[in-house]
C-alpha positions in Angstrom: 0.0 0.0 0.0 1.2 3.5 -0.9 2.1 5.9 2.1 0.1 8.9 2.1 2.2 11.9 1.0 2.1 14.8 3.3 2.1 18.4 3.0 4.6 21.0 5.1 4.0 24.5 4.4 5.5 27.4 6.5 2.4 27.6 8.2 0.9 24.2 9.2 1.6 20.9 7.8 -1.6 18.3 7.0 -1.0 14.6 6.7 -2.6 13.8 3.6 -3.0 15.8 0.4 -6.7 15.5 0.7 -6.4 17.1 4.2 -4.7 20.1 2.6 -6.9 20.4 -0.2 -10.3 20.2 2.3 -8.6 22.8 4.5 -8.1 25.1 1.9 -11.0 24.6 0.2 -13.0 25.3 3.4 -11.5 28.6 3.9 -12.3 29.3 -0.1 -15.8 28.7 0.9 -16.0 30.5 3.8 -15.8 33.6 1.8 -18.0 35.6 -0.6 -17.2 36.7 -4.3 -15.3 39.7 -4.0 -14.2 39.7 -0.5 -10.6 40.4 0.8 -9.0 37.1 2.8 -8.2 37.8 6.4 -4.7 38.3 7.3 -4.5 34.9 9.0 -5.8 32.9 6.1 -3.4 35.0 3.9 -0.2 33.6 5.4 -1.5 30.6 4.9 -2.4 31.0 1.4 1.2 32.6 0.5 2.8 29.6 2.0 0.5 27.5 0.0 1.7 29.9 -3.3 4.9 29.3 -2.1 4.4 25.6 -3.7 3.4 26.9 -7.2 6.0 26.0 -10.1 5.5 29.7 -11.5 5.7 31.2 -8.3 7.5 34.0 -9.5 4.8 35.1 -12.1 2.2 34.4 -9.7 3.7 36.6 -6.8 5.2 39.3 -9.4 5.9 42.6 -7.8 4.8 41.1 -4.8 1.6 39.6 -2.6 -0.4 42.5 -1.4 -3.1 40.3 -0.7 -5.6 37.5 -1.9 -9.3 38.2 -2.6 -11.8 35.4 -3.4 -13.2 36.1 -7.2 -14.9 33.9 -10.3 -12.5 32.2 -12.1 -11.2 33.5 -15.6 -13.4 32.9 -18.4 -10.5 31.3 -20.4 -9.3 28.4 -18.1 -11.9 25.6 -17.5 -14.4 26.0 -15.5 -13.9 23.7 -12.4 -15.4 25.9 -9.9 -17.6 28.4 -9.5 -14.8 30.7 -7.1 -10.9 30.6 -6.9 -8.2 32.6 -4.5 -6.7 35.5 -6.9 -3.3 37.2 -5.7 -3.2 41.0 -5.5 -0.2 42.6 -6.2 1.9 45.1 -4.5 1.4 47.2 -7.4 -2.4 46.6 -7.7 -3.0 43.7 -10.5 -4.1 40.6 -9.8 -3.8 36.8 -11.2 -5.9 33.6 -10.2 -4.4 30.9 -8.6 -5.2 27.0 -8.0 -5.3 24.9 -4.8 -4.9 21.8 -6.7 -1.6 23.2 -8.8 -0.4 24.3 -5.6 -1.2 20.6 -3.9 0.4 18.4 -7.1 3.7 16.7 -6.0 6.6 18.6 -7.3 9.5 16.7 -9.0 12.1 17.3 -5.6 9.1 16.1 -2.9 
């Protein structure tokens, strides 16, 4: 039987991928269209970015912030809502829980 591969971020570690990816998708819910994350949930959502492979287009100028928005109209629709980083200098580019979750080549 395969051992579950865990998840460390800088914030909290979860035993399971699938423990991760309900944690995160909780706090996704937990906000409406349009609203700003709290401060709390943010630090955990940059450590999460933190395990993008294009982390550095992702974060840019830098992270001002998340915000919970629609999707964009030109990636599949999976979801109805997805966590989008601000900027530092204002703009802002979606980002996926399930990119960040994939195992990367060095796990």
């Amino acid at each position: 039987m395969a051992k579950a591969r865990g998840i460390t971020l800088a914030t909290r570690s979860f035993q399971k991928v699938g423990d991760a990816t309900a944690f995160f998708t909780a706090m996704l819910n937990r906000y409406e269209i349009g609203e700003r994350v709290s401060g709390e949930d943010a630090a955990d959502l940059s450590a999460l970015l933190h395990r993008h492979d294009e982390l550095e287009e992702k974060v840019g100028t830098g992270i001002g912030g998340f915000v919970v928005d629609t999707p964009p109209k030109d990636v599949p629709q999976f979801s109805k809502r997805c966590f989008w980083v601000i900027r530092s200098d204002g703009s802002k580019i979606d980002f996926s829980i399930g990119h960040c979750l994939k195992p990367k080549s060095y796990d």
